[in-house]
Backbone of each chain as nested JSON, in Angstrom:
{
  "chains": [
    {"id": "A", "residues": [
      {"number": 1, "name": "UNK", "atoms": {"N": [8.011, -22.204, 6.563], "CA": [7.645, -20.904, 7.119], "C": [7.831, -20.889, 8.632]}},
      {"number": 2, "name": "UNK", "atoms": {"N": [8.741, -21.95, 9.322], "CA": [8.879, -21.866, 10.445], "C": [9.589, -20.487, 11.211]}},
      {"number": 3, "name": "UNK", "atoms": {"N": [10.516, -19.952, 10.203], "CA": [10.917, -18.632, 10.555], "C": [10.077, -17.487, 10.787]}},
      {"number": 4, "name": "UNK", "atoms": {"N": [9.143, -17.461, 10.156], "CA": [7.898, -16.381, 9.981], "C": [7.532, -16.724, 11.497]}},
      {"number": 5, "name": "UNK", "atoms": {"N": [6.937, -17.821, 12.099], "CA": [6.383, -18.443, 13.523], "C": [7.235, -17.482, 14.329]}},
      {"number": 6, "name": "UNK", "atoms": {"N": [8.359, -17.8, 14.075], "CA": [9.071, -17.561, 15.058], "C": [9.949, -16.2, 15.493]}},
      {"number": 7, "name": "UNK", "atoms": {"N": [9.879, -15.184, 14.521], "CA": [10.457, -14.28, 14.17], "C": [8.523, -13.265, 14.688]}},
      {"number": 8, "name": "UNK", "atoms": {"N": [7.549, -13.667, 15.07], "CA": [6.276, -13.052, 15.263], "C": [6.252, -13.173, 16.708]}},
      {"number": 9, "name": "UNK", "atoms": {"N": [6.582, -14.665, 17.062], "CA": [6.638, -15.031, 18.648], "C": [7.912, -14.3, 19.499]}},
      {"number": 10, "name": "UNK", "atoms": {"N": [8.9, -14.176, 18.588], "CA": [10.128, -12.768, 19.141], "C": [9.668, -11.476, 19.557]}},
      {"number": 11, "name": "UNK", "atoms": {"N": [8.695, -11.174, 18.477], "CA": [8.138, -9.787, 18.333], "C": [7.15, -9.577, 19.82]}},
      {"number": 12, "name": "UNK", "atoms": {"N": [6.452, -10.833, 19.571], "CA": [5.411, -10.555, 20.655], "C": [5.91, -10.483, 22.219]}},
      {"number": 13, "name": "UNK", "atoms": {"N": [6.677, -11.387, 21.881], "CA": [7.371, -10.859, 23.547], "C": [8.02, -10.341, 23.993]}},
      {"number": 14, "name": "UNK", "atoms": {"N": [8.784, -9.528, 22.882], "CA": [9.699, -8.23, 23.226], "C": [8.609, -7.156, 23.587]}},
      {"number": 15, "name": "UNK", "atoms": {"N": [7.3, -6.93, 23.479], "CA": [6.635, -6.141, 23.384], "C": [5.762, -6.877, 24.412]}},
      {"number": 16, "name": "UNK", "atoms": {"N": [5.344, -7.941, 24.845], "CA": [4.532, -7.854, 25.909], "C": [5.629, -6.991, 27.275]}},
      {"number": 17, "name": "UNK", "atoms": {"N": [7.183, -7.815, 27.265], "CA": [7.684, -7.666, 28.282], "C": [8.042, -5.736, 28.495]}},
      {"number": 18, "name": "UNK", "atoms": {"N": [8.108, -5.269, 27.448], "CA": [8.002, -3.654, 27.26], "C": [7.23, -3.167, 28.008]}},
      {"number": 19, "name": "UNK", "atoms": {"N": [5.746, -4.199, 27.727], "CA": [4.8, -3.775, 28.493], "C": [4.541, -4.209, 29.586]}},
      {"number": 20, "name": "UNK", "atoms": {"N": [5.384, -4.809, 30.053], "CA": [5.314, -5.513, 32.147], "C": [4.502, -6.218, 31.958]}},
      {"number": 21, "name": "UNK", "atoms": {"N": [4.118, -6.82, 30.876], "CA": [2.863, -7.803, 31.38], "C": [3.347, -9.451, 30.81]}},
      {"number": 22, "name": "UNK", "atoms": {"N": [2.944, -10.562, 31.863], "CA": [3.419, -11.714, 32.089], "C": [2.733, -12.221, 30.984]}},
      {"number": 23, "name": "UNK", "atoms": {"N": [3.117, -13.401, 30.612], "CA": [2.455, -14.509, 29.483], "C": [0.569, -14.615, 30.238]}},
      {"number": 24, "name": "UNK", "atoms": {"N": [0.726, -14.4, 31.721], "CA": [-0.742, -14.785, 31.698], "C": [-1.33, -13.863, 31.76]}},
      {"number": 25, "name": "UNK", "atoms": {"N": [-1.166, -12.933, 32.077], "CA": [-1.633, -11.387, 31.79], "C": [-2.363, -11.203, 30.547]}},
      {"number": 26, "name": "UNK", "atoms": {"N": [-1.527, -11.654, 29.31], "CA": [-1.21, -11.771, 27.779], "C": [-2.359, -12.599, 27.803]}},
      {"number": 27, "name": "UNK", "atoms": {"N": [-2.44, -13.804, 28.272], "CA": [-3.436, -14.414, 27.748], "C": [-4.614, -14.107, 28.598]}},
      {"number": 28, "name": "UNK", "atoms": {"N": [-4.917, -13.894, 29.602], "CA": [-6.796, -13.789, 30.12], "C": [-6.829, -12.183, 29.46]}},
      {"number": 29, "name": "UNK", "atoms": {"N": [-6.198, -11.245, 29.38], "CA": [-6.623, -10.05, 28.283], "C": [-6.907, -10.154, 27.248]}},
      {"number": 30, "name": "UNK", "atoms": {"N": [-6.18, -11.603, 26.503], "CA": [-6.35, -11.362, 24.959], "C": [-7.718, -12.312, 24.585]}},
      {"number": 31, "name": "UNK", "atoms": {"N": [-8.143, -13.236, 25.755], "CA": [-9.254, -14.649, 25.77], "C": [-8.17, -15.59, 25.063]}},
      {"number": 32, "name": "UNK", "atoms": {"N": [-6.919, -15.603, 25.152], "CA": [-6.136, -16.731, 24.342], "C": [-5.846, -17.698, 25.418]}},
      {"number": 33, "name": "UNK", "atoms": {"N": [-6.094, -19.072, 25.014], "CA": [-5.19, -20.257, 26.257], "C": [-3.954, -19.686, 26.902]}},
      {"number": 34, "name": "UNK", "atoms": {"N": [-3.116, -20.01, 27.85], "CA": [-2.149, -19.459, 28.233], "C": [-1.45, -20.387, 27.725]}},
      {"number": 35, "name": "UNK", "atoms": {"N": [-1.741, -21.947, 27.571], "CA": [-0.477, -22.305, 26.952], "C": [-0.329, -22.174, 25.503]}},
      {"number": 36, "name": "UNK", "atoms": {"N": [-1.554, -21.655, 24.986], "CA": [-1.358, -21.462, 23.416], "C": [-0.534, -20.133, 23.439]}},
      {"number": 37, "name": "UNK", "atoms": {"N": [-0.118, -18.943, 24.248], "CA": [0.467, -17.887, 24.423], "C": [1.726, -18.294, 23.993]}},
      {"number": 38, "name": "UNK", "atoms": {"N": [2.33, -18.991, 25.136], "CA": [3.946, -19.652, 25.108], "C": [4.091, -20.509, 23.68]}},
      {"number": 39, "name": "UNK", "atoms": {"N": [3.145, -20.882, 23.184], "CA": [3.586, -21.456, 21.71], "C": [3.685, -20.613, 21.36]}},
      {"number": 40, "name": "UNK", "atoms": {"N": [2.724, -19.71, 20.721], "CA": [2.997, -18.561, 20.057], "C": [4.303, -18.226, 19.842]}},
      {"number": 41, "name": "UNK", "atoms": {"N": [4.511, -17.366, 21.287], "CA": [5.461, -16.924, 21.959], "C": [7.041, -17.707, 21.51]}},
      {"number": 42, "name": "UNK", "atoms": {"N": [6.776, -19.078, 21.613], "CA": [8.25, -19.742, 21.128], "C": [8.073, -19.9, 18.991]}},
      {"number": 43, "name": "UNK", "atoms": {"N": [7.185, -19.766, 18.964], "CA": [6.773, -19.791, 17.554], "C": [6.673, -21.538, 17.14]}},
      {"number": 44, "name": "UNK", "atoms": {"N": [5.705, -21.826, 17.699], "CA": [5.725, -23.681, 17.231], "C": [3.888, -23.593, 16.673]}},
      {"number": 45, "name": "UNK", "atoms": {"N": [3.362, -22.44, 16.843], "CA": [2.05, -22.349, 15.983], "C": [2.063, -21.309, 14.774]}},
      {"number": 46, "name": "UNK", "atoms": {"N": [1.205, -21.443, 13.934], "CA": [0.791, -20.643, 12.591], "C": [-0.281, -19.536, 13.108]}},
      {"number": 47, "name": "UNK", "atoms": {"N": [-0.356, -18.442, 13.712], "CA": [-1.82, -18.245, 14.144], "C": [-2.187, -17.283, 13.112]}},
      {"number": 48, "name": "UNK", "atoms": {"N": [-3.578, -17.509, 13.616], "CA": [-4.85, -16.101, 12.827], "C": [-4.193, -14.718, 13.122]}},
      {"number": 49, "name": "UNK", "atoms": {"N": [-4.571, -14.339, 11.792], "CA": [-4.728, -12.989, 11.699], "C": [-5.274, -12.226, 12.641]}},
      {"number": 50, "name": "UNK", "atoms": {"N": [-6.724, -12.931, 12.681], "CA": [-7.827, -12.665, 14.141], "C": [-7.027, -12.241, 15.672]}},
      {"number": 51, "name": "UNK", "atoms": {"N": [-6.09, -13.453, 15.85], "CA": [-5.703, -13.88, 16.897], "C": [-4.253, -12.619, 17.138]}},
      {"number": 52, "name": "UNK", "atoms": {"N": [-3.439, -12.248, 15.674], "CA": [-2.359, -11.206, 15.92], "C": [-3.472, -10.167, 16.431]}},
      {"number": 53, "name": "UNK", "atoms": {"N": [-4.518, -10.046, 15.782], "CA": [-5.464, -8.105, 16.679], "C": [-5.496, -8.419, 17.627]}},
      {"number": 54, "name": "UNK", "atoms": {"N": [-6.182, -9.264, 18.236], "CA": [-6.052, -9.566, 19.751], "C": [-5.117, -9.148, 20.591]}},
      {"number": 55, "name": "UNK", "atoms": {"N": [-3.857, -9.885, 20.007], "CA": [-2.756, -9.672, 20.807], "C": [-2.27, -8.516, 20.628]}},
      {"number": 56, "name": "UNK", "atoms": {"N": [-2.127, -7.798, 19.232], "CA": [-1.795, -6.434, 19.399], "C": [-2.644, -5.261, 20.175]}},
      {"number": 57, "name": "UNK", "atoms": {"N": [-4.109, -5.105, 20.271], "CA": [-5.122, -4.802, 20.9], "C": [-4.38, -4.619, 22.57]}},
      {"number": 58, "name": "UNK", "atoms": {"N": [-4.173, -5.912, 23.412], "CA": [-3.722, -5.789, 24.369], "C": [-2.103, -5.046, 24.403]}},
      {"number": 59, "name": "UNK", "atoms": {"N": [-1.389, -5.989, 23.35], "CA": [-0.082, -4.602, 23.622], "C": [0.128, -3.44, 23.272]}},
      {"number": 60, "name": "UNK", "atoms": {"N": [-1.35, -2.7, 22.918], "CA": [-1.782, -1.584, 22.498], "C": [-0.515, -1.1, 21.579]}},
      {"number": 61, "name": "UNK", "atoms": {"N": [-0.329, -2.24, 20.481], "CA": [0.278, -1.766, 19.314], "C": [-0.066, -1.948, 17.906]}},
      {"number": 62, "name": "UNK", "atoms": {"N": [0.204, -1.25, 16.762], "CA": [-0.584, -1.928, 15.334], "C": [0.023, -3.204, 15.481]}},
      {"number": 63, "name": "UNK", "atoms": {"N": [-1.045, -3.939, 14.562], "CA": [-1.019, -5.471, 14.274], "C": [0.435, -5.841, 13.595]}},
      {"number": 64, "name": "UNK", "atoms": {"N": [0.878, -4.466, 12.449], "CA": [1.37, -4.785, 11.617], "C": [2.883, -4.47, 12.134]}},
      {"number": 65, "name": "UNK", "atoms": {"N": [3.393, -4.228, 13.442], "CA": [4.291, -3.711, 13.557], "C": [4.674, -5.425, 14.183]}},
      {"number": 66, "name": "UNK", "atoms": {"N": [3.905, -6.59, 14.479], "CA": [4.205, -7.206, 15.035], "C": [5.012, -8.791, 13.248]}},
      {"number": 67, "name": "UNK", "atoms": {"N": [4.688, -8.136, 12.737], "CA": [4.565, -8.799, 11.54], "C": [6.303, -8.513, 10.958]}},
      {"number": 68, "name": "UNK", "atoms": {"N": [7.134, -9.489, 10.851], "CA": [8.5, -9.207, 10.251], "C": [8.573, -8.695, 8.503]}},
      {"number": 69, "name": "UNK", "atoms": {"N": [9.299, -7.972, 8.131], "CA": [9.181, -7.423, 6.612], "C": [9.504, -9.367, 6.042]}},
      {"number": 70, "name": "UNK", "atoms": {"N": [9.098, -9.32, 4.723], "CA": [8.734, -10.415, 4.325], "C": [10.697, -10.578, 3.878]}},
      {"number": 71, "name": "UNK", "atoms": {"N": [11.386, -9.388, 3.565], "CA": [12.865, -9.627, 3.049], "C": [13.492, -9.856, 4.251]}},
      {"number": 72, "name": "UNK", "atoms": {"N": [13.173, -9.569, 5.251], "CA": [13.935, -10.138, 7.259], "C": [14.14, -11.552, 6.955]}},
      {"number": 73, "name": "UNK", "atoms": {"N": [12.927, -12.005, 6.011], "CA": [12.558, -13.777, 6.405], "C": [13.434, -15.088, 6.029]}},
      {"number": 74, "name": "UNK", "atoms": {"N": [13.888, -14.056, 5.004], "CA": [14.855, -15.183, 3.899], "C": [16.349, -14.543, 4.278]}},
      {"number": 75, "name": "UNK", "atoms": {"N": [16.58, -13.852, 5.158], "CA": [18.141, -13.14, 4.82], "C": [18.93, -14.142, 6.042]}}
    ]},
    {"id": "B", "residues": [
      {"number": 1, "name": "UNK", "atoms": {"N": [-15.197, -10.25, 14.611], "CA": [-13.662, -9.967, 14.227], "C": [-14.259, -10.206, 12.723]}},
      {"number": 2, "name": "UNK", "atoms": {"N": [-15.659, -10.052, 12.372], "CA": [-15.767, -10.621, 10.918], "C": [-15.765, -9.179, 9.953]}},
      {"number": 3, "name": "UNK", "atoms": {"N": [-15.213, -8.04, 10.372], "CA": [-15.375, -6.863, 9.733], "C": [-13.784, -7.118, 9.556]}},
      {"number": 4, "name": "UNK", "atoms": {"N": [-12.783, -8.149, 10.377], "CA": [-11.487, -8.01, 10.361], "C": [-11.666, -8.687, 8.482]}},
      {"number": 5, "name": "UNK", "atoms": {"N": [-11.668, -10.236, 8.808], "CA": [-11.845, -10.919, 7.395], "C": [-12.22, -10.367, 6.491]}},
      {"number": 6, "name": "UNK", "atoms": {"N": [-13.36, -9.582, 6.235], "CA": [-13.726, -8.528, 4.834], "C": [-12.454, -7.517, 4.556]}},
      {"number": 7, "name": "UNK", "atoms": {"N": [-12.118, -6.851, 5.703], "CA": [-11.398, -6.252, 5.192], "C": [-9.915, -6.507, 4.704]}},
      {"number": 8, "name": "UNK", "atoms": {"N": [-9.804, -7.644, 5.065], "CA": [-8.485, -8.264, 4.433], "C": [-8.382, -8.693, 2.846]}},
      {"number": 9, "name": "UNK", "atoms": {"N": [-9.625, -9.537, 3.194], "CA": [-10.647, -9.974, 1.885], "C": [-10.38, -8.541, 0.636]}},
      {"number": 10, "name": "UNK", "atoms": {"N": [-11.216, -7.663, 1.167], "CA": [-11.317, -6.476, 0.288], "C": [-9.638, -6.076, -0.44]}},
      {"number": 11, "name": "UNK", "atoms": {"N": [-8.915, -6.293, 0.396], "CA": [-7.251, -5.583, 0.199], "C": [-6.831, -6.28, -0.544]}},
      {"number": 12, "name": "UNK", "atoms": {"N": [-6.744, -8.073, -0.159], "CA": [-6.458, -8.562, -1.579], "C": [-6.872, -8.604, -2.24]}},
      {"number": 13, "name": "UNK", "atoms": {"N": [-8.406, -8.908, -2.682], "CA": [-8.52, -8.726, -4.212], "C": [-8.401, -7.518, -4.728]}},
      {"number": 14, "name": "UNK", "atoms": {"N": [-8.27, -6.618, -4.133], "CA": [-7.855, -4.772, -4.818], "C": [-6.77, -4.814, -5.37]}},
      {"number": 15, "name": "UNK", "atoms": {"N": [-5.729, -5.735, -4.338], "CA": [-4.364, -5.795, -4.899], "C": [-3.981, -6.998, -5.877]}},
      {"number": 16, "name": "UNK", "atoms": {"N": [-4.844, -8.027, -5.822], "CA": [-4.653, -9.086, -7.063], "C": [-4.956, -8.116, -8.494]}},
      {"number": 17, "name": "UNK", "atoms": {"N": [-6.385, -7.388, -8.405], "CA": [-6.463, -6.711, -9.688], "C": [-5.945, -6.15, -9.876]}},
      {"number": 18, "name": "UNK", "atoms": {"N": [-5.012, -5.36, -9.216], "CA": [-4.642, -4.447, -9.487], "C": [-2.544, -4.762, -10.302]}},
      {"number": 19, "name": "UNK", "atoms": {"N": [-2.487, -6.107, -9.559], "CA": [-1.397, -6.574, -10.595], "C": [-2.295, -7.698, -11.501]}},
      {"number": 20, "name": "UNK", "atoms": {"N": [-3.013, -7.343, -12.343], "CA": [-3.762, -7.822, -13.107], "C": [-3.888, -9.778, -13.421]}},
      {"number": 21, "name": "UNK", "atoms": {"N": [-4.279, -10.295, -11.877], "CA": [-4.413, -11.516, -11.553], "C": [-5.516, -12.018, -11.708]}},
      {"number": 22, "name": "UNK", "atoms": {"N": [-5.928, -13.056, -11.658], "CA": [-7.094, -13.827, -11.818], "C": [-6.933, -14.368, -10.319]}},
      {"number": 23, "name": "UNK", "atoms": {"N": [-8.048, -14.876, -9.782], "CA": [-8.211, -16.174, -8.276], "C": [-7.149, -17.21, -9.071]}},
      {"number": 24, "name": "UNK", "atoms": {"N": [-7.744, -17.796, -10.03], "CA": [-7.24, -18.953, -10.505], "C": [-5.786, -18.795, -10.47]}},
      {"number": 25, "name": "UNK", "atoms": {"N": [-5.181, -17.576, -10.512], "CA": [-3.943, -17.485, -10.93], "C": [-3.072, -17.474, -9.487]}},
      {"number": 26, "name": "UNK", "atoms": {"N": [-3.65, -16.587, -8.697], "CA": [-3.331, -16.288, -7.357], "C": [-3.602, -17.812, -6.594]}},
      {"number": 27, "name": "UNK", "atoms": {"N": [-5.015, -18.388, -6.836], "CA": [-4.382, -19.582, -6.283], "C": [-3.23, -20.829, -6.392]}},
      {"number": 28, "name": "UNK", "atoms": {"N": [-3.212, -20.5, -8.507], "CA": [-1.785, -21.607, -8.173], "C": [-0.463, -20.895, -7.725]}},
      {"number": 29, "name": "UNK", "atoms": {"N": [-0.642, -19.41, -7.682], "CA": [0.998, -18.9, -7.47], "C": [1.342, -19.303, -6.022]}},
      {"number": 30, "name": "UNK", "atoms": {"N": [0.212, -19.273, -5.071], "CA": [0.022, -19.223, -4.003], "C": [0.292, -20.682, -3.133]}},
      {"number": 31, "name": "UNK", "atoms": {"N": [-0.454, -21.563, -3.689], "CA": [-0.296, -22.532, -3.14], "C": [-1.863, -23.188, -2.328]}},
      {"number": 32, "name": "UNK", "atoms": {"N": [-2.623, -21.825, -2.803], "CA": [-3.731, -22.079, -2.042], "C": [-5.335, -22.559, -2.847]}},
      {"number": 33, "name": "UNK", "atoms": {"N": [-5.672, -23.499, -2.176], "CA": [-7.091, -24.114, -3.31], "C": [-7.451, -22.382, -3.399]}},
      {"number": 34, "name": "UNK", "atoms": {"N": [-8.059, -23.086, -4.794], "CA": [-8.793, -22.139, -5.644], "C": [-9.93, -21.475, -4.586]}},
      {"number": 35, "name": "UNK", "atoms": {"N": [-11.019, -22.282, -4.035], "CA": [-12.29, -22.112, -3.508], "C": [-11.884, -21.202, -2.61]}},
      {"number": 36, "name": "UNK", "atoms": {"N": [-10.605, -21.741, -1.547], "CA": [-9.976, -21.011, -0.357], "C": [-10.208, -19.333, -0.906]}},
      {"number": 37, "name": "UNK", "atoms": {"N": [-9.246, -19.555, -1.875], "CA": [-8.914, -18.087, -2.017], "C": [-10.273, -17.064, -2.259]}},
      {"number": 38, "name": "UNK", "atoms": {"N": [-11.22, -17.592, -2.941], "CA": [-12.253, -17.031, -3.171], "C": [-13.084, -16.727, -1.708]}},
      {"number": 39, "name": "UNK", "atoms": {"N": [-12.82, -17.708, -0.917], "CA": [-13.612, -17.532, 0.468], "C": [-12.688, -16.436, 1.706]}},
      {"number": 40, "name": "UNK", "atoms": {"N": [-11.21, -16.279, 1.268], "CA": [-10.445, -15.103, 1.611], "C": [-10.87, -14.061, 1.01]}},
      {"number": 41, "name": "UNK", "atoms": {"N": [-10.886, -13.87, 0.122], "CA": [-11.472, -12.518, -0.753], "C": [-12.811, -12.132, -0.304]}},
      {"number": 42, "name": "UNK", "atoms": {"N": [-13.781, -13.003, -0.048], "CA": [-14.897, -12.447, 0.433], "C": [-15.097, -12.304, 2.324]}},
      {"number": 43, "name": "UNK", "atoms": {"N": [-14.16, -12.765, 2.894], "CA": [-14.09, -12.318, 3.947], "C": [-14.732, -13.427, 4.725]}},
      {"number": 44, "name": "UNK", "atoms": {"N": [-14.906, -14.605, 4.869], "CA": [-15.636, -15.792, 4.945], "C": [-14.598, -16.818, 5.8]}},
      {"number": 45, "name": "UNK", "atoms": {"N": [-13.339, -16.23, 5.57], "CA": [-12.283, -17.283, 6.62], "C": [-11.297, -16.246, 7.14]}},
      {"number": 46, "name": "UNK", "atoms": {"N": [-11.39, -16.896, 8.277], "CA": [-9.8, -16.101, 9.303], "C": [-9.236, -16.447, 8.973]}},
      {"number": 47, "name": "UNK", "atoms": {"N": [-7.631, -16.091, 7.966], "CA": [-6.334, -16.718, 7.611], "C": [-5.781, -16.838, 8.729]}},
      {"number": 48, "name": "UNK", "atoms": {"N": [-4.465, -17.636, 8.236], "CA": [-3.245, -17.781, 9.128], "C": [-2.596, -16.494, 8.361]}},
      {"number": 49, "name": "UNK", "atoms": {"N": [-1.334, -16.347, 9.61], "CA": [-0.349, -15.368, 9.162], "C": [0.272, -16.005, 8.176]}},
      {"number": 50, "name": "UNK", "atoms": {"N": [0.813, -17.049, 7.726], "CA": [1.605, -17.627, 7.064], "C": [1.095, -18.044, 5.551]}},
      {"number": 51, "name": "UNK", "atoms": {"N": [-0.353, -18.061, 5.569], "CA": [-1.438, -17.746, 4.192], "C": [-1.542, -16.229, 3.604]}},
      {"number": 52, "name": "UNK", "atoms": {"N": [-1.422, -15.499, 4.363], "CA": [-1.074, -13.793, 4.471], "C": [0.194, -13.132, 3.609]}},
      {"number": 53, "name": "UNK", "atoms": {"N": [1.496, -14.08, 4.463], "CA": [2.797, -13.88, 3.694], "C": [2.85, -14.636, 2.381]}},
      {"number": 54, "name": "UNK", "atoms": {"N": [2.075, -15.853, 2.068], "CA": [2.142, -16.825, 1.124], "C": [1.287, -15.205, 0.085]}},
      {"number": 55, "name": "UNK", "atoms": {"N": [0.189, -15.003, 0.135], "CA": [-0.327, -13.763, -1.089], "C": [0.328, -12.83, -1.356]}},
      {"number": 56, "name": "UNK", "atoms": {"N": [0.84, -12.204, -0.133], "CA": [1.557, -10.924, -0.224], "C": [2.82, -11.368, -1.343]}},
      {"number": 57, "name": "UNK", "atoms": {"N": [3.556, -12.492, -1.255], "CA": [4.719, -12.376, -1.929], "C": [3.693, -12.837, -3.8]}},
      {"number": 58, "name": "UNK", "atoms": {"N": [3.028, -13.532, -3.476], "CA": [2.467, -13.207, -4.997], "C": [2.24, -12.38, -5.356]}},
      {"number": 59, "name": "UNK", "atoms": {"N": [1.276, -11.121, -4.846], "CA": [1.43, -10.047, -4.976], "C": [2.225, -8.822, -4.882]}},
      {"number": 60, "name": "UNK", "atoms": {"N": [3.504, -9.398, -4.505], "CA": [4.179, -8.111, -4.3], "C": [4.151, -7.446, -3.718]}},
      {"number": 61, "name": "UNK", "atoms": {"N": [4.09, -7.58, -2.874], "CA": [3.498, -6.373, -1.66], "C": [3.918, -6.698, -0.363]}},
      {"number": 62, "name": "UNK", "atoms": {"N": [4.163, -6.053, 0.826], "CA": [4.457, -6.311, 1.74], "C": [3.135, -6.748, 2.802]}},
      {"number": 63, "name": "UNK", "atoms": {"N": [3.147, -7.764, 3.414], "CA": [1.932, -8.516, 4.249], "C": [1.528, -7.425, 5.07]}},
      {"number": 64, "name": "UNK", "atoms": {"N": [2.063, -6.313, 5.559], "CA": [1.246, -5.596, 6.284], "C": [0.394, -5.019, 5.725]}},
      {"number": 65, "name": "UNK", "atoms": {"N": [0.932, -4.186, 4.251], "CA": [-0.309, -3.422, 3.535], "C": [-1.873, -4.434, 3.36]}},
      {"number": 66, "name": "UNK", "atoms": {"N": [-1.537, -5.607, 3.521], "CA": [-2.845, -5.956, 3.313], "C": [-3.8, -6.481, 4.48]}},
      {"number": 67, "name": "UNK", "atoms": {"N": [-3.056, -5.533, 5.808], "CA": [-3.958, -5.415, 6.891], "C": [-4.524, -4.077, 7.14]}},
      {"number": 68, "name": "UNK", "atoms": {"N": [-5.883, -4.196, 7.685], "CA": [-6.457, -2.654, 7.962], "C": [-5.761, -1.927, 9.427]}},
      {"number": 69, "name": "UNK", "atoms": {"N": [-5.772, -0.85, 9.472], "CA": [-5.334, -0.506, 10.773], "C": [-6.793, -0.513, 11.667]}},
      {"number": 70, "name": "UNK", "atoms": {"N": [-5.915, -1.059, 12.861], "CA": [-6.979, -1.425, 13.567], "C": [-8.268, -0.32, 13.988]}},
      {"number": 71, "name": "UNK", "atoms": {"N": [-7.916, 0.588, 13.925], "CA": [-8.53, 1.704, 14.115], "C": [-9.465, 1.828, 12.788]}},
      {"number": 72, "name": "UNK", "atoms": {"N": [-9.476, 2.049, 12.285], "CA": [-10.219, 1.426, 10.975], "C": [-11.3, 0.221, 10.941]}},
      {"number": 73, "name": "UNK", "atoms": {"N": [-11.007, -0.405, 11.697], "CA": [-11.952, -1.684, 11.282], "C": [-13.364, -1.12, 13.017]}},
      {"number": 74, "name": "UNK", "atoms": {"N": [-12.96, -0.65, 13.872], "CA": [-13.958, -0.018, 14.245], "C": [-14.532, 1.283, 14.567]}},
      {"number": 75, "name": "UNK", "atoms": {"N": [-14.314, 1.905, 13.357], "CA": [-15.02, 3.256, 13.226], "C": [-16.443, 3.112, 12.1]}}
    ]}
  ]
}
């Protein structure tokens, strides 16, 4: 499921940078580590569900838009 | 964020019954201990995203439907 990681950590930072805001921005808004951000971000973690609201919360977008269709994953 | 977990909780088992599953069944399709799944369903653990996509494809369903919109979880 390393594609899923990483295809979420794409998402998220096409959309922080949409939103002008830096990886550390991203993280003291969201209470996330900053270097747990850049994992994310490169997709080398699995994260919470918890942890996508957060981050969508700050890029004031649904959770679910950050989430790849499950048929993206395998093609 | 524990109104997040119920309500995830709540979505899958709506949607396990509703393709007429058992836990037991959903946990071996899944990959996930039995107990787990029961403690997802009741809203008792923060998943990973990648435990999320692992149900959804048992269920059929696309992983977002079985998130609440965020707007939803605080009204």
């Amino acid at each position: 499921m390393d594609h899923l990681a990483k295809a979420i950590g794409e998402r998220i930072r096409h959309r922080r940078k949409a939103r002008g805001l830096s990886q550390d921005d991203l993280a003291l808004l969201s209470g996330i580590d900053r270097s747990y951000v850049g994992r994310i971000e490169r997709g080398e973690v699995n994260i919470t569900v918890e942890k996508l609201y957060r981050i969508a919360t700050v890029l004031a977008c649904d959770p679910a838009t950050l989430l790849p269709a499950a048929t993206e994953l395998y093609s």
